[in-house]
C-alpha positions, 0 to 999 in steps of 0.5 A, a space after each residue: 151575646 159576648 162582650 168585645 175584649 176591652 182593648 184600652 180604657 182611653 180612646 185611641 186618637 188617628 188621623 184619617 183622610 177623607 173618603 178612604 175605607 177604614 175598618 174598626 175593630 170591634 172585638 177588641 182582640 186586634 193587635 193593630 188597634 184600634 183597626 181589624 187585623 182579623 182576630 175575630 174570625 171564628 168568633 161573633 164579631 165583625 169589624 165595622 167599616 168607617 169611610 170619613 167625609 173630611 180628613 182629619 183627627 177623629 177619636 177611636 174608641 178602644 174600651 169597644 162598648 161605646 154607644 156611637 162606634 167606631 167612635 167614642 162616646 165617654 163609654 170607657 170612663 164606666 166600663 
């Protein structure tokens, strides 16, 4: 299996709305992070659908390793 393309050591912080579809980018080749813009076709990676019960700020993980995606877990201060 390949490992995602390290995209940022540092969590991206966004603002979300409560029940709107948002897809995480998991290859870490997107140019609109921390979101897909479909760079990983062709490849082994699929964006990850996140869907928030509230609104409000919640932090993306951008080093794509993190054990608890699309959120980050602390994962990037190892990688």
């Amino acid at each position: 299996m390949a490992s995602p393309v390290v995209a940022a050591k540092a969590p991206i912080k966004m603002a979300v709305e409560a029940g709107k579809d948002y897809w995480w980018c998991a290859c870490g080749k997107s140019g609109k992070q921390p979101f897909c813009d479909g760079s990983h076709k062709g490849s082994e990676f699929s964006p990850v659908k996140f869907t928030p019960a509230t609104s409000g700020d919640v932090w993306f993980c951008a080093c794509k390793h993190s054990g608890k995606a699309p959120m980050c877990d602390g994962t990037h201060k190892t990688v």
